[in-house]
C-alpha positions in Angstrom: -81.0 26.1 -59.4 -84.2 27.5 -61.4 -84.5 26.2 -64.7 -84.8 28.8 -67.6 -86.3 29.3 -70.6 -86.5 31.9 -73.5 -89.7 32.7 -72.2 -88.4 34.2 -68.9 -84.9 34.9 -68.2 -82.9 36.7 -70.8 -79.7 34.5 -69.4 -80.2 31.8 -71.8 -78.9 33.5 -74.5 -75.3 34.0 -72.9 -72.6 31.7 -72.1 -72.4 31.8 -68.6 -74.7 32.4 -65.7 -73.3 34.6 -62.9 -74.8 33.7 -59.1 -73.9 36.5 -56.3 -74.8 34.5 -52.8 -76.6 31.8 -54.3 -78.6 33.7 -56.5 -78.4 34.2 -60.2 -78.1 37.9 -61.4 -76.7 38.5 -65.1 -75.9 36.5 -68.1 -72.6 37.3 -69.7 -71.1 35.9 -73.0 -67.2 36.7 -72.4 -64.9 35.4 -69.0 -61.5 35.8 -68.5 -58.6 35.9 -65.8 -59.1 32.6 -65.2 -55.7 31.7 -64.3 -53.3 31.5 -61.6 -49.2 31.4 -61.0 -46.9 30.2 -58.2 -44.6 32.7 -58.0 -41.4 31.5 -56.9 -38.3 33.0 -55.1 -34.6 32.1 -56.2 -32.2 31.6 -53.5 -28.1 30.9 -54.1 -26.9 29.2 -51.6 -23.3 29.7 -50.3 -21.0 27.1 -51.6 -23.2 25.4 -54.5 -21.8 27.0 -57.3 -23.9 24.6 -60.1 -27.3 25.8 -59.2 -29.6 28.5 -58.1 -32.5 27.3 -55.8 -36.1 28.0 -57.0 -38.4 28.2 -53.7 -42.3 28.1 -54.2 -43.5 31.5 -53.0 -47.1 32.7 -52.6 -50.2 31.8 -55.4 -50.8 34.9 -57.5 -54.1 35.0 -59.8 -55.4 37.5 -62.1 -58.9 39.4 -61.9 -61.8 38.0 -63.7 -63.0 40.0 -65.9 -67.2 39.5 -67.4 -67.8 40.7 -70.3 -71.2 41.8 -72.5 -73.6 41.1 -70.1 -77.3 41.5 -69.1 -80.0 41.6 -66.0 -83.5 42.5 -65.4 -81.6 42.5 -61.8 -80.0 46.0 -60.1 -77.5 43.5 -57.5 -74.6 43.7 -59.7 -75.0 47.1 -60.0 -76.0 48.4 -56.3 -72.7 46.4 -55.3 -70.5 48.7 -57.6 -72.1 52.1 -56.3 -71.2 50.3 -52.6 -67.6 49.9 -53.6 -67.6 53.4 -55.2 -69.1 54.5 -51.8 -66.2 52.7 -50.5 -68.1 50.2 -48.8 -66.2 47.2 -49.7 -68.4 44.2 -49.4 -66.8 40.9 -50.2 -69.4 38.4 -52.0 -69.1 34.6 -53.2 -70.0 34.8 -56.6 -70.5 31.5 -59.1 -69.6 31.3 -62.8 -71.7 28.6 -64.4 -71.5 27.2 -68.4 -74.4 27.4 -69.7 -75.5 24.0 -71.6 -78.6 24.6 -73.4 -80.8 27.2 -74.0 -82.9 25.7 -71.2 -80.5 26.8 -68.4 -79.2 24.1 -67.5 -75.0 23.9 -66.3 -72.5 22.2 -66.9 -69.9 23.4 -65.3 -68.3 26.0 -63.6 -65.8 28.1 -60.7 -66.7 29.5 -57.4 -65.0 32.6 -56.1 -64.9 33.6 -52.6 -64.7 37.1 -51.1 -65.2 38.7 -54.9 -65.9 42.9 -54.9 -65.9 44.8 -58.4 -62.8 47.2 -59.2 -64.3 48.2 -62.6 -66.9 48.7 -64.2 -67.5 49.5 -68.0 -71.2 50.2 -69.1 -72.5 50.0 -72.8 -73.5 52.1 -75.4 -76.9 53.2 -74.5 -79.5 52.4 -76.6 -83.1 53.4 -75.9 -86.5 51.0 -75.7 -84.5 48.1 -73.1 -85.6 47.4 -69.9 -82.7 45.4 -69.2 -79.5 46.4 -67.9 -76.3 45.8 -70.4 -73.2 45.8 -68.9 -69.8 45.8 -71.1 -67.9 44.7 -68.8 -67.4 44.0 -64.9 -63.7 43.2 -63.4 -63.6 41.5 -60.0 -61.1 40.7 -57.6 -61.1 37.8 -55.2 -59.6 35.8 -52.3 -59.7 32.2 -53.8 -61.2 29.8 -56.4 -62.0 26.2 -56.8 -64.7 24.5 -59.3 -68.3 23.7 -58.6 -69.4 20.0 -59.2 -70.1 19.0 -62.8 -66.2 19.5 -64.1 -65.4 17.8 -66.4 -62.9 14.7 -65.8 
């Protein structure tokens, strides 16, 4: 991973460090919809009259959501105007915590076959080269963490 510092990268001032395809693309201060449920299925069987049956059914997880963000990079945003399009291009795209200022992580998730189903820009503001980016909602096939999770 390249190393940052104040002096190039804007990312170092956010929480986490988002990488599409290896890469690292924005810096965003907020995640959420990390999380994920078992739904289950109840069955009563003929004949057992004390209990219900509860049947583990399929894995169900919510869509992460990335919140006040930044990049000097147009990825994030060339990928929305695909989906708009409605070229749906499924990405792996990498969540890391940030440690320090000098870009160095911690920690983190990687989700596979990710595309954007919302997108929320910011108030505009003039004299910034970067792009801000309220928030970005993505939906994806799986999850599992990156090396570096804590024990």
């Amino acid at each position: 991973m390249t190393q940052y510092t104040d002096d190039n990268t804007p990312y170092s001032q956010y929480t986490f460090e988002v990488q599409i395809d290896g890469e690292a693309v924005a810096g965003f201060s907020e995640v959420s919809g990390l999380n994920m449920q078992l739904d289950t299925t109840q069955y009563q069987e003929g004949g057992v009259n004390d209990h219900v049956h509860t049947l583990p059914g399929t894995m169900a997880h919510a869509n992460l959501v990335l919140q006040r963000g930044m990049t000097e990079d147009t990825t994030l945003w060339k990928w929305v105007q695909d989906v708009m399009s409605g070229k749906i291009s499924r990405r792996d795209v990498v969540i890391k915590l940030q440690e320090s200022y000098q870009g160095d992580s911690v920690w983190g998730w990687e989700f596979t076959d990710a595309y954007p189903t919302k997108w929320q820009g910011p108030d505009l503001v003039g004299g910034n080269n970067q792009i801000t980016i309220e928030s970005i909602e993505l939906t994806y096939q799986g999850f599992e963490t990156i090396s570096g999770l804590p024990e």
